[in-house]
C-alpha positions as CSV (number, residue, x, y, z in Angstrom):
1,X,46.9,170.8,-67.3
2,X,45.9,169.0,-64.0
3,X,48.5,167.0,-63.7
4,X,50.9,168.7,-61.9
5,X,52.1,165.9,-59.6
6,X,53.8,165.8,-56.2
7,X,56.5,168.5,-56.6
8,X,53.8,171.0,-57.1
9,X,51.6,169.6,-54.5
10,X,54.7,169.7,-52.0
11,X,55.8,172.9,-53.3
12,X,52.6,174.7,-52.2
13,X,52.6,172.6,-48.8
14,X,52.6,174.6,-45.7
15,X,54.2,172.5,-42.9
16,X,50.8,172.5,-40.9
17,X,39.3,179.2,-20.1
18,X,37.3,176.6,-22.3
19,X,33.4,178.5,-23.1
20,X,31.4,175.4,-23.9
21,X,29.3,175.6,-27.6
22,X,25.9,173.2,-27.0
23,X,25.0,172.1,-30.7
24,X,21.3,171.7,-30.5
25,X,20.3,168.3,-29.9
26,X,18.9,166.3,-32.5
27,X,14.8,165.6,-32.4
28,X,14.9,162.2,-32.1
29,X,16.6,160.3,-29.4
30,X,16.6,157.5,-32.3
31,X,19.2,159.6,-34.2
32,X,22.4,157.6,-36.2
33,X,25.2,157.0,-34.0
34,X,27.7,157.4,-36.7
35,X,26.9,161.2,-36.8
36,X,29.6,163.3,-38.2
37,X,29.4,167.2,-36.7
38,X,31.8,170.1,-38.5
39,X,31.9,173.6,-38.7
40,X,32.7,174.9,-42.2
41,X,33.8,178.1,-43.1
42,X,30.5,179.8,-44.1
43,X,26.6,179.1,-44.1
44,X,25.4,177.1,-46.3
45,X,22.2,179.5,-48.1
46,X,22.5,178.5,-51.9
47,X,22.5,174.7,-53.2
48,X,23.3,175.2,-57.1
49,X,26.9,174.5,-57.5
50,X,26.3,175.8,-61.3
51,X,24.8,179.0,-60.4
52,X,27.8,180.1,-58.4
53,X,31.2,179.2,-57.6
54,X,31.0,179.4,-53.6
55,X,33.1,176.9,-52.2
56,X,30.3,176.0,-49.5
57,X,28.4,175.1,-52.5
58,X,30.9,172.9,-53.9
59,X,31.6,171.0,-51.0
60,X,27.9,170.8,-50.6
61,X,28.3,169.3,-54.3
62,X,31.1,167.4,-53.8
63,X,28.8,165.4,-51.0
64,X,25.4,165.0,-53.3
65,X,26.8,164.5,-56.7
66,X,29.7,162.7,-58.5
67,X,31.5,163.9,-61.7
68,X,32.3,161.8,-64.9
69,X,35.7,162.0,-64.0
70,X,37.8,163.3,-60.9
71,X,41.3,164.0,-59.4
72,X,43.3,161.6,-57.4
73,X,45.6,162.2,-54.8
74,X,48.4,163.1,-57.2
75,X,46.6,165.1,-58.9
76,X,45.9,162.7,-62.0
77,X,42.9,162.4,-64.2
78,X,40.9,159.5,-63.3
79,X,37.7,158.3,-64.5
80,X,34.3,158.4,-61.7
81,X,31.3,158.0,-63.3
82,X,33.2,156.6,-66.8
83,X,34.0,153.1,-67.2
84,X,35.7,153.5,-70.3
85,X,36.3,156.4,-73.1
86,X,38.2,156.2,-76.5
87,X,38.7,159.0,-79.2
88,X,38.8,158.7,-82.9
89,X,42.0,158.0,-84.7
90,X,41.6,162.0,-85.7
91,X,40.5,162.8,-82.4
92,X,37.7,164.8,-82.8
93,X,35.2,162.2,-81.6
94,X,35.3,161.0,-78.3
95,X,32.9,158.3,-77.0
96,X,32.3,157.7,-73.1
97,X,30.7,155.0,-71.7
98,X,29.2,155.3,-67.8
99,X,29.5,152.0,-65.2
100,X,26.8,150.0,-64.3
101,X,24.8,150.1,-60.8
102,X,24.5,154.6,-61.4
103,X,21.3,155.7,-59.8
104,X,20.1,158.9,-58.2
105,X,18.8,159.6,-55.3
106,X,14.8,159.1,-56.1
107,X,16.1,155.5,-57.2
108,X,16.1,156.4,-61.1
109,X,18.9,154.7,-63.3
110,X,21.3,157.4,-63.8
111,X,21.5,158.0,-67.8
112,X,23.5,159.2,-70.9
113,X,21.0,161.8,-71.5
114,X,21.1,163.1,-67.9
115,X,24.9,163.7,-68.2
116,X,24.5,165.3,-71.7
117,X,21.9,168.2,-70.1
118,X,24.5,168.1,-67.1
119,X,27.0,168.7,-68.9
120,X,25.3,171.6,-71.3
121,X,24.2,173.6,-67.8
122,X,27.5,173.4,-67.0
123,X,28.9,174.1,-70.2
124,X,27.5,177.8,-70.3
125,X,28.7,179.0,-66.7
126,X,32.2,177.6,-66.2
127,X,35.1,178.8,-67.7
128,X,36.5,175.7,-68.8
129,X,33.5,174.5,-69.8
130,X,32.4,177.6,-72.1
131,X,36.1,176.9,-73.9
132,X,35.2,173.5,-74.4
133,X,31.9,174.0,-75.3
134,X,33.1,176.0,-77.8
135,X,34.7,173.5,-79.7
136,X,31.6,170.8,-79.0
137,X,29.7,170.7,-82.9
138,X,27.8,167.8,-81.3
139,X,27.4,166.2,-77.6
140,X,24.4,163.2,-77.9
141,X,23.7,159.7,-75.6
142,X,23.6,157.3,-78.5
143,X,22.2,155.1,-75.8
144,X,21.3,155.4,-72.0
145,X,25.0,154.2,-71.1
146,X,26.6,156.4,-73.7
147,X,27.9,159.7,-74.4
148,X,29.5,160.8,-77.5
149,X,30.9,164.6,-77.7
150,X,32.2,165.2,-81.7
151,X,34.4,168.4,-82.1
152,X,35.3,170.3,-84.7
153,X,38.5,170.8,-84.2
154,X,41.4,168.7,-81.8
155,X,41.1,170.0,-78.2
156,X,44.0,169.2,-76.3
157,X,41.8,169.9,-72.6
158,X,38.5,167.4,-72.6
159,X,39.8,164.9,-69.8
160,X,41.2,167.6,-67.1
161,X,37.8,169.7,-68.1
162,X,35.7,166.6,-67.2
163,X,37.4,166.3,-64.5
164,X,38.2,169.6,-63.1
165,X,38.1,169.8,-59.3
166,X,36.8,173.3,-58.5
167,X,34.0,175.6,-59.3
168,X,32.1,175.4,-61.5
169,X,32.3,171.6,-60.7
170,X,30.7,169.3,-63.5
171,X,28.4,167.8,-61.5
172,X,26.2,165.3,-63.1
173,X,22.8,165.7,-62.1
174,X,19.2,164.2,-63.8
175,X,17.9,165.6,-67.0
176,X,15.1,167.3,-65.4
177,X,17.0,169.3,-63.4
178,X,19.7,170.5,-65.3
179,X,17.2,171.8,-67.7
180,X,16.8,174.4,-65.6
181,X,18.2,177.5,-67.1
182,X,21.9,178.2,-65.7
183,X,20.8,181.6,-64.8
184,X,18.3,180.3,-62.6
185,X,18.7,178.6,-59.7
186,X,17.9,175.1,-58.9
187,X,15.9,173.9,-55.7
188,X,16.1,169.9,-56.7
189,X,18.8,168.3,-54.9
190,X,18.6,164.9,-56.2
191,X,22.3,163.9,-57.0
192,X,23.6,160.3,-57.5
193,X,26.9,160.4,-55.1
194,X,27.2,158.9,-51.6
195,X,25.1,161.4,-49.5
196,X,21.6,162.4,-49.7
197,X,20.7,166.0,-48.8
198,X,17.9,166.4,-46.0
199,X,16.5,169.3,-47.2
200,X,13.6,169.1,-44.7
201,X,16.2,169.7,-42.1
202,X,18.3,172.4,-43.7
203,X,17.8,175.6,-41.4
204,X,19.9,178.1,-43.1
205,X,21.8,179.8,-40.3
206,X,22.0,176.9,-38.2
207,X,22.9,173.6,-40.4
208,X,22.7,171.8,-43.1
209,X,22.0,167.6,-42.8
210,X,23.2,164.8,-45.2
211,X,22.5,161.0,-44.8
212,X,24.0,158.2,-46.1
213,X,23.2,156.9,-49.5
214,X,22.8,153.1,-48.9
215,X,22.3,152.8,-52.8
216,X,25.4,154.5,-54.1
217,X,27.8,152.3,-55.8
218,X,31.4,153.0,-54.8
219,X,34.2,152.3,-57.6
220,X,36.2,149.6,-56.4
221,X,39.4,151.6,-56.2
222,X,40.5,152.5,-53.2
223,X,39.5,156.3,-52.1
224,X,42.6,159.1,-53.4
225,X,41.9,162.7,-53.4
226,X,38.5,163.3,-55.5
227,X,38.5,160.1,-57.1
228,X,38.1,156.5,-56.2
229,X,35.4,154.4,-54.1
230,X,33.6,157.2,-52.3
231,X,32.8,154.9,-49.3
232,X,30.4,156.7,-46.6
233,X,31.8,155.6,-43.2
234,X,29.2,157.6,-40.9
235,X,25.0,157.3,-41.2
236,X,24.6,161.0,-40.7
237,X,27.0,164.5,-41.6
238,X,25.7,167.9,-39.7
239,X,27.2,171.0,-41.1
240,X,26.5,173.6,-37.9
241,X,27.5,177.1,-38.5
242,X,28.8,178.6,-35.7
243,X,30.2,181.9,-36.9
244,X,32.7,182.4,-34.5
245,X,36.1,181.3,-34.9
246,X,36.8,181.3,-31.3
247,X,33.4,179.1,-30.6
248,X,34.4,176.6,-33.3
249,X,37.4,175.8,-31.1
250,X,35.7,175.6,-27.9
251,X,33.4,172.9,-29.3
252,X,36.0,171.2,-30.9
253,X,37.6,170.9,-27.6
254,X,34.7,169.7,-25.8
255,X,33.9,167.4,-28.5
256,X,30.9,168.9,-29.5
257,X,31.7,169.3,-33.3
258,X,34.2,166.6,-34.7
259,X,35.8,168.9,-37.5
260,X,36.7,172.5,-38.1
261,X,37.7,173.2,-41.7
262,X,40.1,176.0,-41.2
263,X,41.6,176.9,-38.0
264,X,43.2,180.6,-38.3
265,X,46.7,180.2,-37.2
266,X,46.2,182.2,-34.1
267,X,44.2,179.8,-32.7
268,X,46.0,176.9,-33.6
269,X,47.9,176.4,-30.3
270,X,44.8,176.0,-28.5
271,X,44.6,173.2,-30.3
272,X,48.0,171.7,-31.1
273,X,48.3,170.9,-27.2
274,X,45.1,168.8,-27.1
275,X,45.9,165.5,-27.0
276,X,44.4,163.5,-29.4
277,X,43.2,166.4,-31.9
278,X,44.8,166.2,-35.4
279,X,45.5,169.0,-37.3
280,X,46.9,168.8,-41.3
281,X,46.5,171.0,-44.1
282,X,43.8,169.0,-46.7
283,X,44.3,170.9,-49.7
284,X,47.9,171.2,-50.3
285,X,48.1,173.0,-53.3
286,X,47.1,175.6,-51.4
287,X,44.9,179.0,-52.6
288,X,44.9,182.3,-54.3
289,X,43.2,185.4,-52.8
290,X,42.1,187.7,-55.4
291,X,40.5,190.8,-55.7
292,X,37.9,190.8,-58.7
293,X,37.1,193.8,-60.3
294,X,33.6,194.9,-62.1
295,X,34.4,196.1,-65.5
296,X,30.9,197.0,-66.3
297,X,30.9,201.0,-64.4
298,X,33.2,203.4,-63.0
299,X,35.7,203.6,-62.2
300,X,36.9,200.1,-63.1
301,X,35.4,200.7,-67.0
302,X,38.7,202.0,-67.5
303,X,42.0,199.4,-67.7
304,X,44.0,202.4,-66.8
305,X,42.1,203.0,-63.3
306,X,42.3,199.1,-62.7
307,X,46.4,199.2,-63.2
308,X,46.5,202.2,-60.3
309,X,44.8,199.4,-57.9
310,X,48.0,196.8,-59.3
311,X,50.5,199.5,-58.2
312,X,48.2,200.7,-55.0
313,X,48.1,197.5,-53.5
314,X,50.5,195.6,-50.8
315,X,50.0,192.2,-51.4
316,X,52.5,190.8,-48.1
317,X,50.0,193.3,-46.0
318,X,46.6,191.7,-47.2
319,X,48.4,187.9,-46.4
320,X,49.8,189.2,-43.1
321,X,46.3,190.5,-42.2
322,X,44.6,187.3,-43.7
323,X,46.5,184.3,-42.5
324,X,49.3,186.3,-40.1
325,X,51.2,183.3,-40.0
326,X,54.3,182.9,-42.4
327,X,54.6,179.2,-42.4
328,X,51.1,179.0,-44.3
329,X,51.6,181.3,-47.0
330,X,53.9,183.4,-49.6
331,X,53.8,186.2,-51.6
332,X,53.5,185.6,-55.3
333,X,52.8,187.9,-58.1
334,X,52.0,185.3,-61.0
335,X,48.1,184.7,-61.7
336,X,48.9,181.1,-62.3
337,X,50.5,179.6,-58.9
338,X,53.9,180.1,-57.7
339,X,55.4,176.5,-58.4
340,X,52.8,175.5,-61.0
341,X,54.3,174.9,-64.7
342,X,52.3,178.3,-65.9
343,X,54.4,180.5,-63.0
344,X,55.2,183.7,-64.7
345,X,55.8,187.3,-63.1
346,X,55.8,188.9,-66.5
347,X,54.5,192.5,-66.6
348,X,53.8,191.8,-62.9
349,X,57.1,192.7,-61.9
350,X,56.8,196.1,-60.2
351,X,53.1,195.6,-59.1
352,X,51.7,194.7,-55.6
353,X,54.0,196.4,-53.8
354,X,52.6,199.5,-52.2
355,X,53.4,202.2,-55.3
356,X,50.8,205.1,-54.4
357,X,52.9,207.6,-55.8
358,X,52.5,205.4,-59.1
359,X,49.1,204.7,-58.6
360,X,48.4,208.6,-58.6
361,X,49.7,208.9,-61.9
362,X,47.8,206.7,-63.7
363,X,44.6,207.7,-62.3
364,X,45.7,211.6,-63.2
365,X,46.4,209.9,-66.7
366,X,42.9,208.1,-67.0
367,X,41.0,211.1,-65.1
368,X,39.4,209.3,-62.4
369,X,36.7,211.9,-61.5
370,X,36.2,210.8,-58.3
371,X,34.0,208.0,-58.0
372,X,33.5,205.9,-55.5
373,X,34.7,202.1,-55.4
374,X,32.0,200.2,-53.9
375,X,34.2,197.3,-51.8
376,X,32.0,194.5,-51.0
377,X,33.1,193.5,-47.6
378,X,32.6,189.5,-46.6
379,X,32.6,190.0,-42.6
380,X,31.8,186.6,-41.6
381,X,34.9,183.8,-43.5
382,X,37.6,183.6,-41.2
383,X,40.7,184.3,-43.4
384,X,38.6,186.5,-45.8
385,X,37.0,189.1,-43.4
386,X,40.2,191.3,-43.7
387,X,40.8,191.8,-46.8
388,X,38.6,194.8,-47.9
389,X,39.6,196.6,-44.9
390,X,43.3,195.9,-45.8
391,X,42.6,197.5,-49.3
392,X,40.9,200.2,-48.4
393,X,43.4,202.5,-47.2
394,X,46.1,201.3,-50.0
395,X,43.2,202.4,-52.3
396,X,42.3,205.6,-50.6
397,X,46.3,206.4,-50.4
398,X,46.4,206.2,-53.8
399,X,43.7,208.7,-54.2
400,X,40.5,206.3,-54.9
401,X,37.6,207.3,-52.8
402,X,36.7,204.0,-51.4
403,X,32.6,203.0,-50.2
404,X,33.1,199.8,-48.1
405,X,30.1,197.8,-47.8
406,X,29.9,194.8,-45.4
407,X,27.7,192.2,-45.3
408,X,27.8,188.2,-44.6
409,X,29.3,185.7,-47.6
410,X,26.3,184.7,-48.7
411,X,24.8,187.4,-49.3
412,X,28.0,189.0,-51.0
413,X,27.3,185.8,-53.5
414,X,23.9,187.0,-54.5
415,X,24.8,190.7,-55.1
416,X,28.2,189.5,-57.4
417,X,25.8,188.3,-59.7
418,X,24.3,191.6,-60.3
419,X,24.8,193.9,-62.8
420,X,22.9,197.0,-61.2
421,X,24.4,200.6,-61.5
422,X,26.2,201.5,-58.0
423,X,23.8,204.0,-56.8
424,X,21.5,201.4,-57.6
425,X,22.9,198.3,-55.3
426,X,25.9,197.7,-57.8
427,X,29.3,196.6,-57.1
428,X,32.6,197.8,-58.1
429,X,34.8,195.0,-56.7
430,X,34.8,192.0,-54.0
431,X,37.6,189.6,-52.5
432,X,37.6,185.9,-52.8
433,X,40.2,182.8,-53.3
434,X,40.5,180.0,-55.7
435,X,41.9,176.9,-55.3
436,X,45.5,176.8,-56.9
437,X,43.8,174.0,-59.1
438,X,41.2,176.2,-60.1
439,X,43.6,178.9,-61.5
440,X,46.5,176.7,-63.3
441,X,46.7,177.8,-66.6
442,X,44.4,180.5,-68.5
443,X,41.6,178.3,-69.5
444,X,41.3,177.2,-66.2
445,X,41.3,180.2,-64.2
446,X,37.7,181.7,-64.5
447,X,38.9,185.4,-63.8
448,X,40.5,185.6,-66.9
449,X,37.8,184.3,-69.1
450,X,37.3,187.8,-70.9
451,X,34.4,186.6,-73.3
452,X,31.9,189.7,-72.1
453,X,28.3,188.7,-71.4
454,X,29.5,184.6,-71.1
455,X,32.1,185.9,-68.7
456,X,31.5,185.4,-65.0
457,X,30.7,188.3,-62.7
458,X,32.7,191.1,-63.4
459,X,32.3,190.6,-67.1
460,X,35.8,191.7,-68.9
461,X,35.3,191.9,-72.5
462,X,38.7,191.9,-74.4
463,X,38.9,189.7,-77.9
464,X,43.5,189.3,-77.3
465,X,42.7,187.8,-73.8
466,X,40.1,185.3,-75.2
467,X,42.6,184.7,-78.7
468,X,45.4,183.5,-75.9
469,X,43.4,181.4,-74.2
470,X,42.1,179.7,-77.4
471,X,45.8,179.7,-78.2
472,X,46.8,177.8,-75.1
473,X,43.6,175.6,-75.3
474,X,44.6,174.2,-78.9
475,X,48.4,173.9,-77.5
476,X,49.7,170.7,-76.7
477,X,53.2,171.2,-76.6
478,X,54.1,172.0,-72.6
479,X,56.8,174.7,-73.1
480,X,54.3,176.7,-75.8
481,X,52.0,176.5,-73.1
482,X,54.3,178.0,-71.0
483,X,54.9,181.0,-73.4
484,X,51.3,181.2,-73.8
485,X,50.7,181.7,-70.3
486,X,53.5,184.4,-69.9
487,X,51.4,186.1,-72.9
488,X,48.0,185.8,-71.2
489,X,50.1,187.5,-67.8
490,X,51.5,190.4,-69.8
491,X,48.0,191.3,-71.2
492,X,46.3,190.9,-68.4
493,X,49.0,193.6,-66.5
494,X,47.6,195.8,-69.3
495,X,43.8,194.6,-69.2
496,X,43.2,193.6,-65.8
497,X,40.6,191.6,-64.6
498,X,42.0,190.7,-61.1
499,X,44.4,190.8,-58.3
500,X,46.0,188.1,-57.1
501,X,46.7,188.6,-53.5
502,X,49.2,185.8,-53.0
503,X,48.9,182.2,-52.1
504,X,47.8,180.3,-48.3
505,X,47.0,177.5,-47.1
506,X,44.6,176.3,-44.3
507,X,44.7,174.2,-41.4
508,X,41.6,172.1,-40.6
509,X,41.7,170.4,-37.5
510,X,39.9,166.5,-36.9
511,X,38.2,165.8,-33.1
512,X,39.1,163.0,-31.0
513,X,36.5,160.6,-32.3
514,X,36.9,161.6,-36.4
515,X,39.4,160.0,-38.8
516,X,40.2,159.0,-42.3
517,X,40.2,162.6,-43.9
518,X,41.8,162.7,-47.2
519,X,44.3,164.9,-49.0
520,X,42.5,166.4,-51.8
521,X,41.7,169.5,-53.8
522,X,38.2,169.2,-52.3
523,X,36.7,168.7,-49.2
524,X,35.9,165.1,-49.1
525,X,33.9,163.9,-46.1
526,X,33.4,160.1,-47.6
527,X,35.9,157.7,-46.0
528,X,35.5,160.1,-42.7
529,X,34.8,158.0,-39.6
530,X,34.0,158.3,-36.6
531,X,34.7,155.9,-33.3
């Protein structure tokens, strides 16, 4: 599933008066010279990569945790945590078995039994991990170094779930914690990867501080993509969020952060002439904008309202708004990405092109009455912030009456996870991207995870959706898979759960004094120096 290899990766590619910014000063004139200062794309305000899929979350995961296994550079499974794994001869039991030197942060040997109620927490949120669980009739630790996971049936996805790169992220974390109910969020940050959180210093709204874990136990492989010897290069990381786009750049320049993670292409020749300022496109598979629909009330309780939006919709206007530059994106109506193995258009075909006059007729057909779609609109994620305001008049041309609602990222996380009537702080539908990994096949790709109350916000509920995906999860032969997947598009046409918006990617831009940035699905700030 996840290993698509380089033609994908390269077919997703994109070819990549000065304001001073003073970043508060650090307390102590003591601090770590090796301090690493970047400005993400969104405030960091919730630390449970489980509880939600925000991709601030998940880098902040990506920096306190580690994974059993992990992605490399070409997109291969490799094992992390795992030293060594074997299945059955009827491959329903599969044993792993977790390296030596593993310890968390409070200095307590990582065990078997932590990554079993890891792996459970997990389990109920994500996708993947629902379908896999779902096949799980027994996951023990034998021992403190072991794992065993028994199925009761052959699943051809257990190593690219383990080692899935995106949210939900299987991080490992101890027992104690991850018995917290996935519903609830944790407040315990102890991880066992190759920073430490500083949650004393965390200021929500002004930064976010992790220090280097002299403990941690790198693999000795060299680093590649997600996987490898995570090998922490700098004493100190400072995420500062400085909201504005155009500020970013102006401390960039002035060396006053050392990283921005994605530089909208209208600002990029500010940057491009500054000697000595790199600029290259980390995640080349590139993402998927999406517009996620709330199946729950009206007017999206009725497929036939949701296929107007599919025929309402322009999707070259939202990536035109979005990203404005050509050279870092394309317009692509599969829900599995354009170049990816699972690329299909079927049923798509005549959809996301701007039909109003179509659009009208279905909602005459399903007699939308009139009410309103409540937008949630992110106003603060450079590349995001225009994408409700680019759907609202394709909506209202259609003839949807259309409530936008803006508010900051964060807080557009919390409400999602609400179920709450709309005149009663409820949603009807909200914009986001996925990773092209994240969205690769129809197990994969959360948004189509139609299993009702287990489903993630939104909550489709349609038994054929969840039958293909079981039918592509039990497939093993590639071109079945393929036909699968064209299966899962064509239903979802008639039973939609989503828009996909087409496909971008980002340019992140590394100061004078910053190197050693790797390719990967993920932000990955190990192997990051700085001079």
């Amino acid at each position: 599933m996840l290993n698509m290899g380089r033609r994908f990766i390269c077919a997703l590619a994109a070819a990549a008066a000065v304001v001073p910014f003073a970043v508060p000063a650090p307390a102590s004139a003591q601090a770590p010279q090796s301090a690493l200062k970047v400005a993400l794309h969104s405030d960091l305000k919730i630390i449970d990569p489980i509880w939600t899929t925000a991709l601030i979350t998940q880098h902040h995961g990506y920096l306190v945790y580690d994974t059993l296994f992990a992605l490399d550079d070409k997109l291969q499974v490799k094992p992390q945590m795992v030293e060594k794994w074997d299945t059955s001869p009827d491959k329903l039991t599969w044993t792993f078995t977790l390296r030596d030197g593993l310890a968390w942060h409070d200095g307590k040997p990582v065990t078997a039994e932590d990554c079993v109620a890891s792996l459970k927490r997990w389990g109920a949120k994500d996708a993947m991990g629902q379908k896999l669980m779902s096949y799980v009739s027994e996951l023990s630790a034998p021992d403190d170094r072991t794992i065993k996971m028994v199925l009761k049936e052959p699943y051809g996805l257990v190593l690219s779930t383990l080692g899935k790169p995106g949210s939900n992220v299987p991080f490992m974390m101890p027992a104690r914690v991850a018995s917290t109910d996935p519903n609830t969020q944790i407040t315990d940050a102890t991880g066992s990867g190759p920073f430490i959180f500083k949650k004393d210093e965390w200021k929500p709204g002004e930064k976010a501080v992790y220090v280097k874990n002299t403990n941690y136990k790198p693999r000795a492989e060299p680093s590649a993509g997600l996987s490898g010897g995570k090998v922490a290069k700098v004493d100190r990381i400072e995420w500062v969020w400085i909201p504005d786009t155009q500020t970013q750049v102006n401390a960039l320049l002035n060396d006053e952060v050392d990283m921005i993670e994605i530089v909208p292409p209208d600002l990029l020749p500010l940057i491009q002439k500054e000697k000595g300022i790199k600029v290259q496109v980390v995640n080349q598979a590139g993402r998927q904008y999406s517009m996620r629909f709330n199946v729950l009330h009206k007017p999206f309780d009725n497929a036939k309202v949701r296929q107007a939006v599919l025929y309402a919709l322009n999707q070259k206007d939202f990536l035109d708004a979005n990203v404005g530059n050509p050279e870092f994106y394309r317009e692509c109506k599969s829900l599995f990405p354009c170049g990816s193995p699972s690329e299909t258009t079927k049923g798509w075909e005549d959809k996301l092109s701007g039909n109003a006059a179509k659009a009208k007729q279905l909602l005459t057909e399903a007699g939308y009455d009139g009410t309103p779609v409540v937008l949630m609109h992110q106003t603060d994620i450079a590349g995001h912030n225009n994408l409700a305001t680019v759907a609202k008049p394709q909506l209202e041309k259609a003839g949807f009456k259309v409530d936008l609602q803006s508010m900051d990222w964060q807080t557009l996380v919390g409400r999602r996870a609400k179920k709450d009537a709309l005149n009663a702080g409820g949603w009807s539908a909200f914009f986001t991207s996925w990773a092209a990994v994240d969205v690769l096949d129809p197990v994969a790709a959360a948004f189509l995870n139609a299993s009702c109350e287990k489903a993630t916000f939104g909550w489709p509920c349609d038994p054929e959706l969840e039958k293909l995906r079981d039918a592509y999860a039990k497939e093993t032969d590639p071109a079945k898979q393929k036909e699968i997947a064209a299966q899962v598009q064509a239903r979802a046409a008639e039973y939609p759960t989503h828009a996909p918006l087409g496909q971008f990617t980002t340019p992140t831009a590394v100061g004078r004094k910053a190197s050693g940035l790797l390719p990967s699905p993920a932000l990955a700030l190990w192997n990051v120096e700085k001079k």
